[in-house]
C-alpha positions as CSV (number, residue, x, y, z in Angstrom):
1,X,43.9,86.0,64.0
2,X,46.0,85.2,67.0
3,X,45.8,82.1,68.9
4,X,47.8,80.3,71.9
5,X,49.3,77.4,71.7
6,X,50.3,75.8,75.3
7,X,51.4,72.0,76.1
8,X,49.7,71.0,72.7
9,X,46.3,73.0,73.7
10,X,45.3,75.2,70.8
11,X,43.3,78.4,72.0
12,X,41.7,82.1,70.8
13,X,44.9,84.2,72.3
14,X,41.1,86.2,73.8
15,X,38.7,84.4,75.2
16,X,40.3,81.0,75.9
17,X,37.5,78.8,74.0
18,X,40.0,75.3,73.1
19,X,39.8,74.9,69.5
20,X,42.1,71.5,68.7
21,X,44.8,69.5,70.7
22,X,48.2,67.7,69.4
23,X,48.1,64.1,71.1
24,X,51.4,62.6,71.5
25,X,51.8,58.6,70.8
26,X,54.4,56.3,71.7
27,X,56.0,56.8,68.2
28,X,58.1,60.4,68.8
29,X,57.5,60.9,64.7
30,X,53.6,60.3,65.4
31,X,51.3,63.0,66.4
32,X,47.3,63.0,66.2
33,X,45.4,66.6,66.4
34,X,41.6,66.1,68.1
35,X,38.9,68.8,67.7
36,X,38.2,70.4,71.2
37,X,35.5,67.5,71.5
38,X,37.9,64.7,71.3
39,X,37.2,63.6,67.3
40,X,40.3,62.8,65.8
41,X,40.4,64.9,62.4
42,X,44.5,64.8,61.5
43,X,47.8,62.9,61.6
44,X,51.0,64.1,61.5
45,X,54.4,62.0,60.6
46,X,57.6,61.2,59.2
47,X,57.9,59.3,56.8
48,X,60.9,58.2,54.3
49,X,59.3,56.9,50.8
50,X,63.1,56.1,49.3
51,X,64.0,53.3,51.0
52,X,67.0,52.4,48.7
53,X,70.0,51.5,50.6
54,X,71.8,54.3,49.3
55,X,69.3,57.2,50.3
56,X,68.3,55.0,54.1
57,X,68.4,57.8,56.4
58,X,69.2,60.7,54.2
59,X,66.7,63.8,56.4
60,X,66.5,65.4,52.0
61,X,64.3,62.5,51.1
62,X,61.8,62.8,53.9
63,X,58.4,63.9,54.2
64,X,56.3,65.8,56.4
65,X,52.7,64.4,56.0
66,X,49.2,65.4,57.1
67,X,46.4,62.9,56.4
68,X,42.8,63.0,57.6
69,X,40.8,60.0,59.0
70,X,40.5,58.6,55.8
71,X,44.2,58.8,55.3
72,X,43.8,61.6,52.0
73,X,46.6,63.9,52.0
74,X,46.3,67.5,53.4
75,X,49.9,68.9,53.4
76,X,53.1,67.6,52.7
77,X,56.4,69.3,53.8
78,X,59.6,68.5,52.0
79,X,63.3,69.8,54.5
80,X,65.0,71.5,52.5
81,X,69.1,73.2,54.0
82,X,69.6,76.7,53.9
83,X,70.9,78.0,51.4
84,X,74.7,77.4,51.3
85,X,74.2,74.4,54.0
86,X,74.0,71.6,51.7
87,X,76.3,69.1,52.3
88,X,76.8,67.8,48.9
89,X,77.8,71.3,47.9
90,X,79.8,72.5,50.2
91,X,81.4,69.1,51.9
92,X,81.0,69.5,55.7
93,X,78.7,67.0,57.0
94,X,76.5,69.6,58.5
95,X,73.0,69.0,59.8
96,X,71.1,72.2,59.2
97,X,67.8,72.1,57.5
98,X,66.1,74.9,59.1
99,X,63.2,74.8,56.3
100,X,60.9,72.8,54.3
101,X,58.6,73.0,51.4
102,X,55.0,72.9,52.6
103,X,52.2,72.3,50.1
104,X,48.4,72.4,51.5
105,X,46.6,71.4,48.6
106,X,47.8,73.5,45.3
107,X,49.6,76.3,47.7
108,X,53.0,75.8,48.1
109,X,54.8,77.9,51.1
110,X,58.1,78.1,53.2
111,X,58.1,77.3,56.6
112,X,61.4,78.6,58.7
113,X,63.0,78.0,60.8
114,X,64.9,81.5,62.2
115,X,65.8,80.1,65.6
116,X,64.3,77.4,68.1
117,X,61.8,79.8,69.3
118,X,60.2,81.7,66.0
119,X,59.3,80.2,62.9
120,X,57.5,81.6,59.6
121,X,55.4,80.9,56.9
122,X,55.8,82.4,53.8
123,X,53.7,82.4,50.6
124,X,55.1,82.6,47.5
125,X,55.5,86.4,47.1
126,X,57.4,85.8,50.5
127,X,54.5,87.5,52.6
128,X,55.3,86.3,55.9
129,X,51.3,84.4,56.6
130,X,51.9,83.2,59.8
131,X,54.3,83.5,62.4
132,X,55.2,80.9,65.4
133,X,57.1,82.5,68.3
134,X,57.7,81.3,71.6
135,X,56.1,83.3,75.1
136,X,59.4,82.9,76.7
137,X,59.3,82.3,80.7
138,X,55.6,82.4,80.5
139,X,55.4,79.7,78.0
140,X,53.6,78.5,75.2
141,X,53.0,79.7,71.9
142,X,52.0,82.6,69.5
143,X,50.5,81.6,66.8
144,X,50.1,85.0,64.1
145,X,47.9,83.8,61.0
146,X,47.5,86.0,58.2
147,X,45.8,83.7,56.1
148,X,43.0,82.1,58.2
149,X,44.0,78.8,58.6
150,X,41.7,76.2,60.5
151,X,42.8,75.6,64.0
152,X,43.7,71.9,63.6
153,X,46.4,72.8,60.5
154,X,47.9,75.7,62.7
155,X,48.1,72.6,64.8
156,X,49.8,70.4,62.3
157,X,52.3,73.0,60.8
158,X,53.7,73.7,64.7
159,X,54.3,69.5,64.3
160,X,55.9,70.5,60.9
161,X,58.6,73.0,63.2
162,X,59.2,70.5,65.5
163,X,60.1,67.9,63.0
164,X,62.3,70.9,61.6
165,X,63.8,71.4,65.4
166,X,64.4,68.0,65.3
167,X,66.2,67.4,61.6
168,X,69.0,70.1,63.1
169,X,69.2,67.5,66.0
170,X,73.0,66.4,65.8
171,X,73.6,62.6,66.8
172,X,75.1,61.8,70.0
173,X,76.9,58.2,69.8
């Protein structure tokens, strides 16, 4: 199935019907998706569970969560660097985690991150299930799903490559 994805507006790539919306909130780490008659179904954050002074801060100890209404647990994705980017291997204090771990209830996938305008999911077989790439000067989004995802976690995974784009961020002091 192929959708579009513009200024947070989830759509059939045919036929235009709105399926789900990210809302934005004051927190930049904070996103709700509502069903295309404004009922909140999902939240998206960051969120750093060690807090130990040591690990503070450190972008390999943060999660990616989706939680319902009720606050259960959908997905969790877990940045992860590419392989031979990891700082504590190779010494340079890089910032490139263009990937995480994404599990959505016992599935565990890949998301990349190949550039800032195309990302990937993979299952485990590495069967590319859906791809995210950007329209260029038309803009928007386009959304390839192999596996029939519902419209709101197509929604929430696009969060999950933002918070990707975001980890490869550098700090400017």
């Amino acid at each position: 199935m192929r959708y579009l994805l513009k200024s947070g507006v989830l759509c059939e790539e045919k036929g235009n019907k709105i399926l789900s919306r990210i809302e934005h909130t004051i927190w930049r780490t904070c996103k709700t998706v509502v069903l295309s008659d404004d009922t909140p179904i999902l939240k998206i954050t960051i969120r750093d569970p060690d807090t130990s002074e040591d690990n503070h801060g450190n972008k390999r100890f943060r999660e990616y969560v989706m939680l319902d209404c009720n606050d259960t647990l959908i997905a969790v994705g877990y940045p992860a660097y590419a392989e031979g980017e990891d700082p504590d291997r190779n010494r340079q204090p890089i910032c490139r985690m263009p990937r995480a771990i994404v599990q959505i209830a016992e599935a565990t996938f890949l998301l990349t991150m190949h550039d800032n305008r195309h990302y990937s999911l993979e299952d485990r077989d590495g069967q590319k299930i859906l791809q995210i790439t950007h329209m260029g000067l038309s803009g928007g989004w386009l959304l390839e799903d192999e596996y029939d995802f519902r419209p709101e976690l197509l929604n929430g995974l696009f969060v999950f490559c933002r918070f990707i784009e975001q980890e490869n961020e550098f700090m400017i002091v």
